[in-house]
Backbone as ProteinMPNN parsed JSONL, in Angstrom:
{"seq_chain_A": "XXXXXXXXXXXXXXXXXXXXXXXXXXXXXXXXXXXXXXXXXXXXXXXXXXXXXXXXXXXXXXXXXXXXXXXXXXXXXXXXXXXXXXXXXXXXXXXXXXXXXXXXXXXXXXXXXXXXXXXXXXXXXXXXXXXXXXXXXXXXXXXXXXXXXXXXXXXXXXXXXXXXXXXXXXXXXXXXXXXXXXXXX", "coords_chain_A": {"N_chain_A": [[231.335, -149.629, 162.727], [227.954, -149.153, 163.058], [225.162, -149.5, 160.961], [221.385, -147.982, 160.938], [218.034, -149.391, 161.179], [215.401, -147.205, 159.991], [213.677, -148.049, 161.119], [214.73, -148.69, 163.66], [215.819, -146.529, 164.558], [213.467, -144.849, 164.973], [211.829, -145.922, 167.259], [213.986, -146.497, 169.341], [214.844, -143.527, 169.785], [212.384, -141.662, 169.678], [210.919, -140.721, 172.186], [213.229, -139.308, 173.026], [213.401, -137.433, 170.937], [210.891, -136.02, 171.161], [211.114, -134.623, 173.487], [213.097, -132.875, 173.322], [212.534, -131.202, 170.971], [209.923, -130.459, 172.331], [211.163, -128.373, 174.137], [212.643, -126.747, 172.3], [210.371, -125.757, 171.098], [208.126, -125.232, 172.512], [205.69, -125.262, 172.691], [203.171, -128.624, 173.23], [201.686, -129.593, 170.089], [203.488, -127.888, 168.307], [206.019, -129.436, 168.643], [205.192, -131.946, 168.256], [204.521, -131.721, 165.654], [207.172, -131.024, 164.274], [208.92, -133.376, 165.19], [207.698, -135.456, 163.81], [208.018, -134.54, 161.159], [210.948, -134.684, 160.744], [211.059, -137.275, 161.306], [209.849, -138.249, 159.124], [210.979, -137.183, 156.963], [213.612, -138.38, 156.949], [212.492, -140.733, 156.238], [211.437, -140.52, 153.678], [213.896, -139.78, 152.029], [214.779, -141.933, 152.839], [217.72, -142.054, 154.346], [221.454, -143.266, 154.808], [222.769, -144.326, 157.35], [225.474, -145.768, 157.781], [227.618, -144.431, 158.194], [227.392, -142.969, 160.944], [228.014, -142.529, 164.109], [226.833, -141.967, 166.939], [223.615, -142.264, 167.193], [221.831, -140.592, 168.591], [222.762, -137.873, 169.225], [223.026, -137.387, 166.478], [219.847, -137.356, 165.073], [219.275, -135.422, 167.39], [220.759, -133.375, 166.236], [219.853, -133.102, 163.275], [217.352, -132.629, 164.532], [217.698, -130.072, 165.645], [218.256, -128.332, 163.84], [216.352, -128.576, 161.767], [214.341, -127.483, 163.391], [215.818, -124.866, 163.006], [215.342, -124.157, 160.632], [212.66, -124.082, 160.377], [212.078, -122.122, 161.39], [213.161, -119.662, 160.445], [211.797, -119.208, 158.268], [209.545, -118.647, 159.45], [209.524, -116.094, 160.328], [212.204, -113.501, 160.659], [213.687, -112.473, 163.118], [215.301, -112.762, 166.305], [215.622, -116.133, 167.725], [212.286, -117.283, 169.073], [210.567, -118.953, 171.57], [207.529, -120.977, 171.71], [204.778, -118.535, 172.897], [203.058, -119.023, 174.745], [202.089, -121.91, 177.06], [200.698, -125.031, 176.854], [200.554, -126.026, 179.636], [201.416, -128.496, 180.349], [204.258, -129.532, 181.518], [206.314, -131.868, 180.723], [205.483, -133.912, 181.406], [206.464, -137.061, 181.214], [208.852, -136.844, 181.279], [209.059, -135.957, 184.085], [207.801, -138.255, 185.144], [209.823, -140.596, 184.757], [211.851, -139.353, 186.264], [210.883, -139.722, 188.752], [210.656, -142.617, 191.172], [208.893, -143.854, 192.889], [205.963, -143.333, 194.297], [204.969, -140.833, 194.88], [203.498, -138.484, 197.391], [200.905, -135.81, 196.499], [201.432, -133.602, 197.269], [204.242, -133.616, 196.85], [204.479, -133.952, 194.411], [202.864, -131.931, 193.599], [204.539, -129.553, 194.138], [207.26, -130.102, 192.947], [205.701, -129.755, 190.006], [205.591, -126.96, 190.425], [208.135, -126.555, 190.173], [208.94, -127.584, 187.876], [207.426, -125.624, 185.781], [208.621, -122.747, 187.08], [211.529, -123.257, 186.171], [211.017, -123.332, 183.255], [210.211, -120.95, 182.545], [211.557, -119.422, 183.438], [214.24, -120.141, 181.504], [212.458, -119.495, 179.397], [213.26, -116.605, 179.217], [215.985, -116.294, 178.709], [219.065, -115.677, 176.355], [218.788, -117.016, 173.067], [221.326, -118.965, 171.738], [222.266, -119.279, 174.693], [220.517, -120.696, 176.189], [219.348, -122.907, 174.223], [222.283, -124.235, 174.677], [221.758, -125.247, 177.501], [219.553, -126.982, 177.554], [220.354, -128.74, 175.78], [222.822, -129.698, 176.718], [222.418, -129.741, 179.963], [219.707, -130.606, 180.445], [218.632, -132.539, 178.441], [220.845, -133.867, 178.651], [223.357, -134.241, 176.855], [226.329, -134.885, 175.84], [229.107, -132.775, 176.087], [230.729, -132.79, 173.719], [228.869, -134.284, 172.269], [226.75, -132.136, 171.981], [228.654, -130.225, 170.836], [228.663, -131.479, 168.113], [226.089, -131.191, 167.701], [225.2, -128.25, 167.459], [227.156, -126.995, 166.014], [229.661, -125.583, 166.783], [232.563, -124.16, 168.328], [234.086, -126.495, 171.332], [234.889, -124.606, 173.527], [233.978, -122.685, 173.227], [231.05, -123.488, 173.658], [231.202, -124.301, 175.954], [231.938, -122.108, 177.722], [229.314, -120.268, 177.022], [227.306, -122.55, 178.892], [228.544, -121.937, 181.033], [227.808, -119.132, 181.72], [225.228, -119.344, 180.707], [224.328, -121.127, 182.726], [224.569, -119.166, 185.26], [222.865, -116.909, 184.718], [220.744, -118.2, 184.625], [220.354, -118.812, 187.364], [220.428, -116.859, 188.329], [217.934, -115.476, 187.231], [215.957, -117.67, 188.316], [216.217, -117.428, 191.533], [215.575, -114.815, 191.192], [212.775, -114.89, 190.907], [212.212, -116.717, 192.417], [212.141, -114.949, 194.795], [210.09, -112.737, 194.1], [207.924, -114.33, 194.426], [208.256, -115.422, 196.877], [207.695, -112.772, 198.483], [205.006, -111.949, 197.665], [203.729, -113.785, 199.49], [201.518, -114.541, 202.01], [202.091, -113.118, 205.602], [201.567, -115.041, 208.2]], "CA_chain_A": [[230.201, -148.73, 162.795], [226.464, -149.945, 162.457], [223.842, -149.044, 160.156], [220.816, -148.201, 162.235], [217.133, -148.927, 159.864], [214.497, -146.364, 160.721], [212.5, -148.183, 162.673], [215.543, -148.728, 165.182], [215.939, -145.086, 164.955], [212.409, -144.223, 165.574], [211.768, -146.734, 168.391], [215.412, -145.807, 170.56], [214.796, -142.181, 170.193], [211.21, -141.246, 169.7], [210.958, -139.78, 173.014], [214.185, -138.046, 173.437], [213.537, -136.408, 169.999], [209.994, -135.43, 171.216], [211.281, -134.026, 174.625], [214.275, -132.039, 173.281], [211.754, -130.631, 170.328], [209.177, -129.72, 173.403], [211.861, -127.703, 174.957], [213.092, -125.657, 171.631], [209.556, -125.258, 170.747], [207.765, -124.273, 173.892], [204.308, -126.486, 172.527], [203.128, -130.096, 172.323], [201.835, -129.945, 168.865], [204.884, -128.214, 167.268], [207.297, -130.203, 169.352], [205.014, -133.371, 167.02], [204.91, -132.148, 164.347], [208.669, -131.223, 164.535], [209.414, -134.693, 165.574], [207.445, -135.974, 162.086], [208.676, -133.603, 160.059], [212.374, -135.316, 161.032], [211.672, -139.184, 160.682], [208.924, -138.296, 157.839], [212.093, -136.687, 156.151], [214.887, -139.733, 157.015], [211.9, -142.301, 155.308], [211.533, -140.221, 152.557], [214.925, -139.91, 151.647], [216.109, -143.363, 152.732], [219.125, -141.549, 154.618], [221.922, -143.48, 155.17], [222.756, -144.359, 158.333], [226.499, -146.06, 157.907], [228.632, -143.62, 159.198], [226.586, -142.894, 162.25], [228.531, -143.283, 165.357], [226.066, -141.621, 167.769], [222.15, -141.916, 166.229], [221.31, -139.884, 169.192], [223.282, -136.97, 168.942], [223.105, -137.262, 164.66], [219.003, -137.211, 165.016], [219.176, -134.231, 167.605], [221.819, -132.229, 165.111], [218.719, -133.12, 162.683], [216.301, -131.711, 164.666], [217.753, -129.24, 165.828], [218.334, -128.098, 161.78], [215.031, -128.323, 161.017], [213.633, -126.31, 163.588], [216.184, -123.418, 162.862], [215.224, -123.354, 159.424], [211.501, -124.271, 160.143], [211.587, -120.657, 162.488], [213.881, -118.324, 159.337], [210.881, -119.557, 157.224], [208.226, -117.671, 159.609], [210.497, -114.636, 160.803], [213.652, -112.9, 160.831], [214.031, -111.856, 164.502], [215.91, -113.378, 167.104], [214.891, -116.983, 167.807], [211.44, -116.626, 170.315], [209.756, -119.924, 171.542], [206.005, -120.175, 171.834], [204.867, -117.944, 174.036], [201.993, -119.352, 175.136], [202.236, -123.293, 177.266], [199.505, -125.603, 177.565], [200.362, -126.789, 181.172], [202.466, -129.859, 180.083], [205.887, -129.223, 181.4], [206.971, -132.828, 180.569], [205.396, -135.107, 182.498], [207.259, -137.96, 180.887], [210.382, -136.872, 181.626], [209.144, -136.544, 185.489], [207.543, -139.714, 185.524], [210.846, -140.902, 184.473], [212.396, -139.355, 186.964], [210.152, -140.12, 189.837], [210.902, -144.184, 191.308], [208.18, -144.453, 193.641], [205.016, -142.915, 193.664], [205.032, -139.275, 195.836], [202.045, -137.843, 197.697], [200.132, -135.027, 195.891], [202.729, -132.179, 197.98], [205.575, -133.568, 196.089], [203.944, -133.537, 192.874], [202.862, -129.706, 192.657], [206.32, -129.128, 194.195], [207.658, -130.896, 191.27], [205.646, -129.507, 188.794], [205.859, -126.093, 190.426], [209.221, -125.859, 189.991], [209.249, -127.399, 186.275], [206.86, -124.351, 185.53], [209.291, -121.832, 186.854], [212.017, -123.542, 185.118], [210.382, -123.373, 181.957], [209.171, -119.589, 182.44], [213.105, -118.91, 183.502], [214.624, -120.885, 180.77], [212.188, -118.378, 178.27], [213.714, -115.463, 179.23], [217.292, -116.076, 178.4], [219.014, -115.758, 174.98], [218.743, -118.216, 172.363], [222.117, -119.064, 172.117], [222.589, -119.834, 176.107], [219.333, -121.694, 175.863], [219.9, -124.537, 173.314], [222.98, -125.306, 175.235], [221.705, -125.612, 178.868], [218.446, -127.415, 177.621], [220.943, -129.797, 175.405], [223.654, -130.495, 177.488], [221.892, -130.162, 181.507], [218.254, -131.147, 180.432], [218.428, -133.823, 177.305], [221.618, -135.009, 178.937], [223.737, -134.525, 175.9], [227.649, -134.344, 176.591], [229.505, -131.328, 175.782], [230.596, -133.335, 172.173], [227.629, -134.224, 171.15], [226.02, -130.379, 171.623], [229.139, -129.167, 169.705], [227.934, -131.548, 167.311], [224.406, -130.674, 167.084], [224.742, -126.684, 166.971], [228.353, -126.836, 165.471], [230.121, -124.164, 167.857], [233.749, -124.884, 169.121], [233.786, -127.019, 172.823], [235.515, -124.134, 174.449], [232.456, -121.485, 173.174], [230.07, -124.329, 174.122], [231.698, -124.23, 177.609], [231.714, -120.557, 178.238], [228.113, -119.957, 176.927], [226.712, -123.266, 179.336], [229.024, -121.191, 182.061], [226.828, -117.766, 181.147], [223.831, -119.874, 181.059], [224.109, -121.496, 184.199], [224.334, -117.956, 185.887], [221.588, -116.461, 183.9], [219.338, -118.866, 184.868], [220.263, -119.102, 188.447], [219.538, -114.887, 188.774], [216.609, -115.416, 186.556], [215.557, -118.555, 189.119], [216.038, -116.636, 192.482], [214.582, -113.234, 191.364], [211.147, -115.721, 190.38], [211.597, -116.951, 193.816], [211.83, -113.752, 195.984], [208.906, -112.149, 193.901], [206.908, -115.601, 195.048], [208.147, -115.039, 198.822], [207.247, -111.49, 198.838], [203.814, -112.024, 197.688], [202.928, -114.749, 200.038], [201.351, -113.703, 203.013], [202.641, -113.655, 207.01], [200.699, -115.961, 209.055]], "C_chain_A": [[228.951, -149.45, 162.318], [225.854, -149.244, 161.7], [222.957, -149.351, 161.243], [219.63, -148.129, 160.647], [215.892, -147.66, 161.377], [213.74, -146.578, 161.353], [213.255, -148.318, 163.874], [215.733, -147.193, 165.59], [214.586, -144.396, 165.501], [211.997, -145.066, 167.025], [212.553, -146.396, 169.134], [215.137, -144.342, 170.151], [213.948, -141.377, 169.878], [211.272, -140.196, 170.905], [211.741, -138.98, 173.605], [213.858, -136.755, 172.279], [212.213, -135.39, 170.605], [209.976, -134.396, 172.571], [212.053, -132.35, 173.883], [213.418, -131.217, 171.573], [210.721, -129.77, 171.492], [209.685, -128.237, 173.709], [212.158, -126.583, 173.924], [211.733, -124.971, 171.15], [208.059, -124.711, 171.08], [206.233, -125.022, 173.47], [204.355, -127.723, 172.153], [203.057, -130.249, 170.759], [202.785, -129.184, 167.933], [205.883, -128.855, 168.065], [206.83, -131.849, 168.124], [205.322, -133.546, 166.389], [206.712, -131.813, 163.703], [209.284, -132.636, 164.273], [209.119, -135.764, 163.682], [208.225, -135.458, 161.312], [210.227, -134.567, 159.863], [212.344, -136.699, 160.471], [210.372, -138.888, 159.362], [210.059, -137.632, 156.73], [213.497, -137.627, 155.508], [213.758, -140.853, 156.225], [212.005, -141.969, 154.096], [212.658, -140.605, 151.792], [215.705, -140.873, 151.887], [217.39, -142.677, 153.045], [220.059, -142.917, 154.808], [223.111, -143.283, 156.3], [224.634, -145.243, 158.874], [227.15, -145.517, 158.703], [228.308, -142.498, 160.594], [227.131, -143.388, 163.402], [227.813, -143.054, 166.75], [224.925, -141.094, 167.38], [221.66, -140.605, 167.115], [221.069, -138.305, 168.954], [222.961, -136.905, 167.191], [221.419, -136.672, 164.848], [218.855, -135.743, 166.073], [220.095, -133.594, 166.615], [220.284, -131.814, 164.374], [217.796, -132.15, 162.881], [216.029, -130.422, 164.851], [217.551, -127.604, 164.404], [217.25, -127.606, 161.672], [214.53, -127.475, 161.707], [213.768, -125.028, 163.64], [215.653, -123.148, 161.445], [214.232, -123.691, 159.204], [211.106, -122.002, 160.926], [212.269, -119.38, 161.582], [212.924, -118.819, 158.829], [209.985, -118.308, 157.606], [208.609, -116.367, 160.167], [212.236, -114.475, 161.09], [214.42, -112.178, 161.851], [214.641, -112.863, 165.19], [215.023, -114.54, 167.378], [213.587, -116.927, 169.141], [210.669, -118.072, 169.965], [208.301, -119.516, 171.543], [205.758, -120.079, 173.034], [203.625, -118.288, 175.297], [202.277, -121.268, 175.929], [200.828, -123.521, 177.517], [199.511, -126.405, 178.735], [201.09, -127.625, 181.044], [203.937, -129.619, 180.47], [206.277, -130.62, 181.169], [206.723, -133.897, 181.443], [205.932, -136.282, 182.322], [208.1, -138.176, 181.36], [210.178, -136.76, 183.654], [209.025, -137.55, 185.99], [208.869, -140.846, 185.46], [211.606, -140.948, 185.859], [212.339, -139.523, 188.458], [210.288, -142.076, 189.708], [210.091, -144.839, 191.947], [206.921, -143.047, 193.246], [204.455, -141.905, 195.119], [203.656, -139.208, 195.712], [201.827, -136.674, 196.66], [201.427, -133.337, 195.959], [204.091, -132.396, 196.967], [205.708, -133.526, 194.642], [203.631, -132.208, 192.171], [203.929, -129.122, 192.909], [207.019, -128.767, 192.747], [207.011, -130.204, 190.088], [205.562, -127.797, 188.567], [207.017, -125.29, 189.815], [210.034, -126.332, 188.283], [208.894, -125.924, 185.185], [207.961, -123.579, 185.705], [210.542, -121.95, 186.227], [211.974, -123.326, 183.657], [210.39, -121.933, 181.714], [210.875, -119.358, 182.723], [214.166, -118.867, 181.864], [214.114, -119.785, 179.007], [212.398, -117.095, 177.804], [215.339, -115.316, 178.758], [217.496, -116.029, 176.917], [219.153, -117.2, 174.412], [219.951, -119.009, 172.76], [222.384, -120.234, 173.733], [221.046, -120.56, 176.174], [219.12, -122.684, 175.381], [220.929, -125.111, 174.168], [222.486, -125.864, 176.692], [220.485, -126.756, 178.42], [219.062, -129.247, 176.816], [222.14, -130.232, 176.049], [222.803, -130.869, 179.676], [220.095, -130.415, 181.519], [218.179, -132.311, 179.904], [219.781, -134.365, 178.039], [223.003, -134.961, 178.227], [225.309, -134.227, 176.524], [228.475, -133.335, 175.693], [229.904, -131.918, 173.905], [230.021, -133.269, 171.561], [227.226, -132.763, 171.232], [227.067, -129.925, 170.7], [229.206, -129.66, 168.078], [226.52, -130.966, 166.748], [224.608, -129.271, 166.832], [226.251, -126.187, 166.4], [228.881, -125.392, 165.369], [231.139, -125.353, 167.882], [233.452, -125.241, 170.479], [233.684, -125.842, 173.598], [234.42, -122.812, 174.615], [231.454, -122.477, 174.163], [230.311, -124.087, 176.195], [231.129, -122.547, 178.427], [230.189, -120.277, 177.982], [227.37, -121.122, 178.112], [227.298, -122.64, 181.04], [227.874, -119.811, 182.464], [225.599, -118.258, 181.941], [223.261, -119.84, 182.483], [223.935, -120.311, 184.899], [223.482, -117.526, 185.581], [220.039, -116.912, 184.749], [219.235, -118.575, 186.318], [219.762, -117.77, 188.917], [218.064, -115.493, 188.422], [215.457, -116.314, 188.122], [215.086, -118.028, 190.705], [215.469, -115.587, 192.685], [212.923, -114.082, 191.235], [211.197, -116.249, 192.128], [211.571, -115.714, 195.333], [211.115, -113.279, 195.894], [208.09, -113.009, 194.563], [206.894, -115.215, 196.467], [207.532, -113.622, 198.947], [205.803, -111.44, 198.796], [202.725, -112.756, 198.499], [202.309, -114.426, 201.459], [201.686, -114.023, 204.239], [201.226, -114.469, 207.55], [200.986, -115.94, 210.453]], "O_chain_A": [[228.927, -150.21, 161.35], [226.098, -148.045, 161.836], [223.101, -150.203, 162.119], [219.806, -147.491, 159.609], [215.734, -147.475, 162.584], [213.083, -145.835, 162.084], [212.744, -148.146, 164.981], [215.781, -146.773, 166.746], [214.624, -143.508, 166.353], [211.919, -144.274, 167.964], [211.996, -145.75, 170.022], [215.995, -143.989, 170.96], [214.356, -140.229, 169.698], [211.604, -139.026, 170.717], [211.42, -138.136, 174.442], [213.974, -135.55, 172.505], [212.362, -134.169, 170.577], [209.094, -133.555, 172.747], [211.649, -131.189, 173.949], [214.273, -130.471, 171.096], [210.754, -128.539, 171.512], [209.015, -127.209, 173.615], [212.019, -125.44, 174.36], [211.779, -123.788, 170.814], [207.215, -124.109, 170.417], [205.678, -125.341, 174.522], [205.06, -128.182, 171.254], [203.945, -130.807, 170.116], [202.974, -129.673, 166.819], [206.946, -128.317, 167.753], [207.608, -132.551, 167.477], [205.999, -134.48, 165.959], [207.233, -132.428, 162.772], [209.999, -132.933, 163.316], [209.845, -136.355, 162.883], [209.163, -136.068, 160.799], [210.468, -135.079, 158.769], [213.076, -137.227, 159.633], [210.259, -139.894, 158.662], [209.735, -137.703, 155.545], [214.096, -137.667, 154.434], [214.262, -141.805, 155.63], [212.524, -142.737, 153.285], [212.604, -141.545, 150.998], [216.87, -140.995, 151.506], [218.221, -142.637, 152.138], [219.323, -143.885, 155.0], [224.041, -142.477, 156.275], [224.974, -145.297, 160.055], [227.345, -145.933, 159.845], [228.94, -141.522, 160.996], [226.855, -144.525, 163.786], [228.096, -143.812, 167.679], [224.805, -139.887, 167.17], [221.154, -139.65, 166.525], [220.058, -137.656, 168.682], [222.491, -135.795, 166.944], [221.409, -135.442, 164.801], [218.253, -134.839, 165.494], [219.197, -133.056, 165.966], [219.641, -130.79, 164.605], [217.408, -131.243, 162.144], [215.042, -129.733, 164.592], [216.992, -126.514, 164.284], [217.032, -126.406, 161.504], [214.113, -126.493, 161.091], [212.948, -124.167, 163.961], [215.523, -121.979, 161.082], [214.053, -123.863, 157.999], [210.224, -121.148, 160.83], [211.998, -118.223, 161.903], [213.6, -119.844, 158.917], [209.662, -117.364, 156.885], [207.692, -115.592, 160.437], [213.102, -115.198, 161.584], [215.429, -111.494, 161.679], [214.542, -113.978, 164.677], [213.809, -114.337, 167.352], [213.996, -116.504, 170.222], [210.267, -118.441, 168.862], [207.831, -118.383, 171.445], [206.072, -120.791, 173.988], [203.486, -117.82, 176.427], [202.767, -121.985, 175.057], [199.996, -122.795, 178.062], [198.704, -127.314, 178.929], [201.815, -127.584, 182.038], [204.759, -129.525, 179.559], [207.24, -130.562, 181.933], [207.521, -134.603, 182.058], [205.993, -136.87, 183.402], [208.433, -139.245, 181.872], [210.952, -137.335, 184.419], [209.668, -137.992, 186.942], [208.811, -141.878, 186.129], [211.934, -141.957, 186.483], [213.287, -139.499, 189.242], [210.118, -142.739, 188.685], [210.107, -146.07, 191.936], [206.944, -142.184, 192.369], [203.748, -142.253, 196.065], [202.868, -139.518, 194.819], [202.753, -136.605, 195.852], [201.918, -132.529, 195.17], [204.769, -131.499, 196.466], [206.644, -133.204, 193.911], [203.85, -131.654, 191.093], [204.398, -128.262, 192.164], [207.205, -127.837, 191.962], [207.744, -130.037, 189.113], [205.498, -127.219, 187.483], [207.095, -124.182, 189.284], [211.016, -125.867, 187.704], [209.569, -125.38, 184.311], [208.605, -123.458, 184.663], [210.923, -120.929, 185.655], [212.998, -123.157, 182.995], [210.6, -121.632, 180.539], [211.374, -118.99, 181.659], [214.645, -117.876, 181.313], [214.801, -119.471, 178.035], [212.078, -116.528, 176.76], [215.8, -114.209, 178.481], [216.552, -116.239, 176.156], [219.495, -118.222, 175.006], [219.931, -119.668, 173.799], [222.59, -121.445, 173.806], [221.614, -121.65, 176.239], [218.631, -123.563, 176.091], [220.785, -126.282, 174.519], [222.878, -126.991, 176.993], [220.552, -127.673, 179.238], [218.612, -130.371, 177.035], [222.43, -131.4, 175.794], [222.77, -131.916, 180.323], [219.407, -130.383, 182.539], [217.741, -133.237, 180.586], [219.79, -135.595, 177.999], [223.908, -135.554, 178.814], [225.493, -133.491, 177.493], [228.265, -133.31, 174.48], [229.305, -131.387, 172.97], [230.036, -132.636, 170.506], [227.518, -132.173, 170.192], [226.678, -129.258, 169.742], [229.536, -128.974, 167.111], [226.136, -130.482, 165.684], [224.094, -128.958, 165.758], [226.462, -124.974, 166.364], [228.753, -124.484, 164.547], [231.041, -126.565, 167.689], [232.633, -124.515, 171.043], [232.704, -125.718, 174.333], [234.115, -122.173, 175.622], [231.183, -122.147, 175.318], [229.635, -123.812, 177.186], [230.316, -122.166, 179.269], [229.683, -119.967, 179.06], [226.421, -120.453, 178.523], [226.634, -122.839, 182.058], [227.264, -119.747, 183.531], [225.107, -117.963, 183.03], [222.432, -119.187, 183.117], [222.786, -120.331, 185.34], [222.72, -117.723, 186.528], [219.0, -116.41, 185.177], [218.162, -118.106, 186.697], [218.857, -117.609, 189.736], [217.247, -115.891, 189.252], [214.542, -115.765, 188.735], [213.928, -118.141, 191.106], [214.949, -115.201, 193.732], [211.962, -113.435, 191.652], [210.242, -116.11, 192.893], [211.087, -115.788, 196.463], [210.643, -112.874, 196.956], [207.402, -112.458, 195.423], [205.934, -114.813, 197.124], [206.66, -113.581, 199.815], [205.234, -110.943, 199.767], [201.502, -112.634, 198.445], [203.172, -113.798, 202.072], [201.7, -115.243, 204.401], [200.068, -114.317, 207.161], [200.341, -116.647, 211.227]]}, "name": "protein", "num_of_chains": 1, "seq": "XXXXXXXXXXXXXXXXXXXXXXXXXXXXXXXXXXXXXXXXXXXXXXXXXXXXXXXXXXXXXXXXXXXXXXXXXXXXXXXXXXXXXXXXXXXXXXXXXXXXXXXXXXXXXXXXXXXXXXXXXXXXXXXXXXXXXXXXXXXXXXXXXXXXXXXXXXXXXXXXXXXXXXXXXXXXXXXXXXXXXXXXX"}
């Protein structure tokens, strides 16, 4: 097993932490300061990093941590992202996922359908939310999530089962209101 120092940890997973913060916390600047809060916490305390077999997964667990018990700090209701976006659905993570460099059409496509993603994704429960966003968004494999939100696999399974349905109603009713409104030609 390696020891990882904090600058290898902040360098290899800066921008997964700052994505998969984005996503639980629905704005850029608390998705930041989130992200600080985390490695401004591991410098402080000089964590050790020995028995670390997956930094990835260990630093999401982390974050995830902090932002449940950064959100029981400011209320006692069911977890509720912010409700408000400033337009950013993640352009990182598209640019990422884009290999060549699409006309203008494939770009509002693209960022059309991150938007209703996003606006889908806010309507479901907490719960089925963390897992679809940490296992079929950040990537994470069914392990690591039942690391990070420490649930059994077989819950993890059935709720990312849920999810997936959830979303896909949620997804289709957002696109039949769209068709209905658009006009015949």
């Amino acid at each position: 097993m390696a020891t990882y120092s904090f600058e290898e940890l902040l360098q290899a997973h800066l921008d997964d932490m700052y994505a998969f913060a984005f996503y639980l916390s629905g704005s850029k600047e608390a998705a930041e300061d989130l992200v600080q809060d985390l490695f401004v916490n591991l410098k402080l305390r000089q964590v050790n990093t020995e028995g670390v077999r997956n930094p990835r997964a260990w630093l999401a667990s982390l974050l995830y941590r902090l932002f449940v018990d950064q959100w029981r700090k400011e209320q006692r209701s069911p977890i509720q992202y912010a409700g408000r976006h400033d337009g950013n659905f993640g352009e990182d993570c598209i640019a990422k996922a884009i290999d060549a460099s699409p006309g203008p059409e494939v770009l509002l496509q693209l960022q059309e359908e991150q938007e209703q993603l996003y606006l889908a994704l806010q309507e479901l429960p907490a719960k089925h939310k963390h897992v679809i966003i940490l296992h079929d968004i950040q990537g994470y494999s069914l392990a690591e999530v039942e690391q990070i939100v420490a649930a059994p696999k077989g819950t993890l399974k059935s709720r990312l089962h849920r999810a997936r349905e959830k979303l896909l109603h949620k997804l289709q009713k957002m696109q039949s209101r769209q068709l209905s409104k658009q006009p015949f030609i």
